[in-house]
Each structure stands twice: as structure tokens, then as C-alpha cells.
N, C-alpha and C positions, 0 to 999 in steps of 0.2 A: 428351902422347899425340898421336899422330898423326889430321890430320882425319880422315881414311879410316876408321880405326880407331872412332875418337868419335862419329862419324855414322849407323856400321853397327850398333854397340850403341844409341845412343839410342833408334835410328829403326824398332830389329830388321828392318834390310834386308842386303841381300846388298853386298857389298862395288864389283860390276858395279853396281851404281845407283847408289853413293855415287857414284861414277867420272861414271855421268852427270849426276850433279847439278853435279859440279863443272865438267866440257867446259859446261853450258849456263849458266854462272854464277849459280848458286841461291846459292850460299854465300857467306857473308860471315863475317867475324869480324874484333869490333871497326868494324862498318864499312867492311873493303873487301873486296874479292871476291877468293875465294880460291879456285884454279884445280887448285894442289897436293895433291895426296893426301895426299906427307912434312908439310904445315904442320904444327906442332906446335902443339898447343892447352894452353893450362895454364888462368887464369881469366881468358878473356875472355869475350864474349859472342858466341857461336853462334847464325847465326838462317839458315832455309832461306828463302826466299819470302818474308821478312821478318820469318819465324815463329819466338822465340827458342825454342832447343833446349838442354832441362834434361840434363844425365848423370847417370844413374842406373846404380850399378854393380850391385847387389842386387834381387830381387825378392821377393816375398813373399805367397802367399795361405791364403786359408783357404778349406778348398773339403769340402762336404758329400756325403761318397761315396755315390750309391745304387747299388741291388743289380743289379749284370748288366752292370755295366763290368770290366777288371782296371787294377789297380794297376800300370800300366810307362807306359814314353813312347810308345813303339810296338809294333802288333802286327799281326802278319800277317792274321788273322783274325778278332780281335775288336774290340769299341770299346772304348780305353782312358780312364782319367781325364782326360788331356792332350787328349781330343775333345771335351770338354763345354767349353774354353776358345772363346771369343770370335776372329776373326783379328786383331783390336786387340791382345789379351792375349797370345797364341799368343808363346814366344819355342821356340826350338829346344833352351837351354841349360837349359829350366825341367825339373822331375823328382820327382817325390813320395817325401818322406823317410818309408822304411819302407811296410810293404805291407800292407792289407787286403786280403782271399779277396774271390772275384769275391761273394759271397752276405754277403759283411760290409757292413755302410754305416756313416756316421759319421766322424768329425774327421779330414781327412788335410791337413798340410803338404805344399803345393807351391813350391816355390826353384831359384833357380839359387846359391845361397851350400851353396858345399862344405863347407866347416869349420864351419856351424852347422849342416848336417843329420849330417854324421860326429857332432859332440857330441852330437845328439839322440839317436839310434843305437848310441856304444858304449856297452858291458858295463857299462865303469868307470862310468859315468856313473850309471847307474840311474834313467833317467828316467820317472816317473810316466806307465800309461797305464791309464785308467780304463775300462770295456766295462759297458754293460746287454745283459745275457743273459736271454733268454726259455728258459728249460730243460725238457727233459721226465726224467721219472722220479723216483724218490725223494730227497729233500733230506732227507738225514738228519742229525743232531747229529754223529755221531762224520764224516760226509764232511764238514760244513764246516769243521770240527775241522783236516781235513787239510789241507785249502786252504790254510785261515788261516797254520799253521804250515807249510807245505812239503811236498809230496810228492813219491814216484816214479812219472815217469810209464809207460807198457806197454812202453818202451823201454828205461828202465831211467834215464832223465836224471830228476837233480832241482830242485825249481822251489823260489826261494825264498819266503816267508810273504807271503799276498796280504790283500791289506783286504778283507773279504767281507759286504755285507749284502743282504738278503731282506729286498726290498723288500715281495712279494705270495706268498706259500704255497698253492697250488693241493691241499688235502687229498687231491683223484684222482691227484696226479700226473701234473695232463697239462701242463701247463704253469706253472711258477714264473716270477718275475722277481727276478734278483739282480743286484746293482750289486757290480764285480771290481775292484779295482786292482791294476796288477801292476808290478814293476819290472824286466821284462826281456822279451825278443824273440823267445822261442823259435818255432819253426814250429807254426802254428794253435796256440797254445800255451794260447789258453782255452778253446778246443774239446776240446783233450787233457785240460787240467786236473780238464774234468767227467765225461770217459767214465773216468777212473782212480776216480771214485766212481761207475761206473753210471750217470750220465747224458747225456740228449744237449742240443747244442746247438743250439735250432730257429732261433732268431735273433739276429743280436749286432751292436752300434752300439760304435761308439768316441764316449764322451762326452768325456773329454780326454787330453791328450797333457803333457804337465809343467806351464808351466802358460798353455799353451794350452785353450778352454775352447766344445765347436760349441754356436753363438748359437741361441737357441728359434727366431729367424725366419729361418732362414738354411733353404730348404725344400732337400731330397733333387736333387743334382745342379747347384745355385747355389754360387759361391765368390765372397769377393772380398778384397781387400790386407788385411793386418793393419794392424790402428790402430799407432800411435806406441808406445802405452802396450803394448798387447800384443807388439808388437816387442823394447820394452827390456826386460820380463818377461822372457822367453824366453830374450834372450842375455845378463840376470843371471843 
């Protein structure tokens, strides 16, 4: 790989800086000072300042969405997930796999690794994504009934069989708590799933994601790297 190249991902700087690191001879590798952009770097040791520099091609966080951001990299208008990053953290390439409603909070994956957010994401895959729902109106037997097994939504699409349990039963009806798993993507798709039985959804957190799992101290709007172990989880 090209130093230029290697330096501008390590360092997440712009390619015009690498250029000046190298005209003021920061760079070395291996030891001697290297001037060249084209240098090709394979395994030696890279250090700026004298400071070795690790390559990292992947990143990977866990990042706890609260309510009144949107789920994109950028937005004309509002504040997105990608603002609550750090400038340390900040990469340009980073991007959150799948999308919570600006009013949803709870487990979102942020990466720059394309082929593990596409596998989280498609269809085929079915990957497990669990939501605590605060509901209002009637929880009745024959509606969780449908859940469970499938239904049609006001549009006429069908969902396939969700894991459904009731946690807390509000007898007025003003607010339930159910804990949802679902294995697919649709648009607000558990906010649909309860007005096809009459109810609405007042609040809803994403507790995990396959098997990604958001940490009890991890507060509303804090992220940080996936461990090793939840790493190799995820992309078994």
C-alpha cells in the first residue's frame, strides 16, 4: 500500500497533509525518512514524530441512540447520529447499519465495513432485532396471537412470526410494555405491526441487534468500539 495512502486512513487526515508530513520529513519507515507518497508500505514500522502508527482497516462502534437525532451521516438540517462522535473518532467513511425514527432510541451499529453491514441488513439473512415497546390501547389475546404468528399490515404487506412477550399489562390501557423480536426490516415496521392490532406505539428502544446486545451503562447518546469478543460474535 502506498504511504500516502496508509497514513491518510490511519490518521483519518486528508491526503494534502499526508503530503506535508512527508515535504517536512515526519515519516519514517523502518527507520529512514521517507519523502515519497508512491513508498509502498507492507510490514514495516510506520512512525510520524517518532510515533508508531497502527493500520486499521475496519471500525466498529456501539453507539446508544437517543430521541431527536436522525439516523444518516449527514443532514442539512438536523443533528445526526454521526454528530454525537468525538473529532478523535469522527471518520468520514463511518455510517450506521440500518435506521431508527428520529423518536426511536436504542442499539445502533456504526462502521465503515460494507460487507458486514449489507450481511446485517439483507432479507436472506434474518437477523434478530429485539425493541421494548411502551404501547398504548388494548393488548388483547387474539392481537398478540397475530403478531406472534404473522400478519397483514394496513398496506396489505406481510410480517413474518415475531417473539412477543408482555412484559407489564396496564388493565386501563394506557400504557403496556412488550418486549418484540423481529427478523426483518420493514419501514417503522413495529410501529405498524401494533396499529394492525389497534395500538399505538408511545415509545420504542432497540435492545439488540443479532447478537449485538446495548450495555445497561452505556447512557442515551454515548458509543464506544465493540469488544473482540462481540466482534467475532457478530461476524460468526
Amino acid at each position: 500500500m502506498r504511504i500516502d495512502k496508509y497514513l491518510a486512513h490511519a490518521l483519518n487526515v486528508g491526503r494534502t497533509d499526508v503530503k506535508k508530513m512527508l515535504k517536512a520529513k515526519r515519516v519514517q519507515v523502518d527507520g529512514q525518512i521517507i519523502k515519497d507518497g508512491k513508498f509502498q508500505v507492507t510490514e514495516q514500522t510506520v512512525r510520524v514524530d517518532n510515533r508508531v502508527i497502527t493500520y486499521q482497516e475496519n471500525f466498529y462502534y456501539l453507539l446508544h441512540k437517543p430521541q431527536g437525532v436522525v439516523t444518516a451521516t449527514k443532514d442539512a438540517s438536523q443533528r445526526t447520529v454521526m454528530d454525537l462522535f468525538s473529532a478523535a473518532d469522527y471518520r468520514a467513511d463511518l455510517y450506521p447499519v440500518g435506521r431508527l425514527d428520529k423518536d426511536t432510541t436504542g442499539l445502533l451499529l456504526i462502521t465503515n465495513d460494507g460487507p458486514l453491514g449489507h450481511k446485517l441488513l439483507s432479507p436472506k439473512k434474518h437477523v434478530a432485532k429485539t425493541y421494548l415497546a411502551t404501547v398504548a390501547g388494548e393488548l388483547t389475546l387474539s392481537g398478540l396471537e397475530r403478531l406472534r404468528t404473522g400478519l397483514e399490515l394496513k398496506n396489505g404487506e406481510q410480517t413474518q412470526p415475531a417473539q412477543v412477550q408482555v412484559r407489564e399489562q396496564d388493565p386501563k390501557n394506557e400504557a403496556s410494555l412488550v418486549e418484540i423480536t423481529i427478523h426483518e426490516g420493514k419501514y417503522h415496521q413495529v410501529k405498524r405491526m401494533f396499529a394492525a392490532i389497534s395500538c399505538r406505539v408511545v415509545e420504542l428502544k432497540r435492545l439488540t441487534m443479532g447478537s449485538l446486545s446495548l450495555p445497561a451503562d452505556l447512557p442515551p447518546g454515548a458509543y464506544r468500539p465493540l469488544t473482540d469478543l462481540e466482534l467475532a460474535q457478530l461476524k460468526g
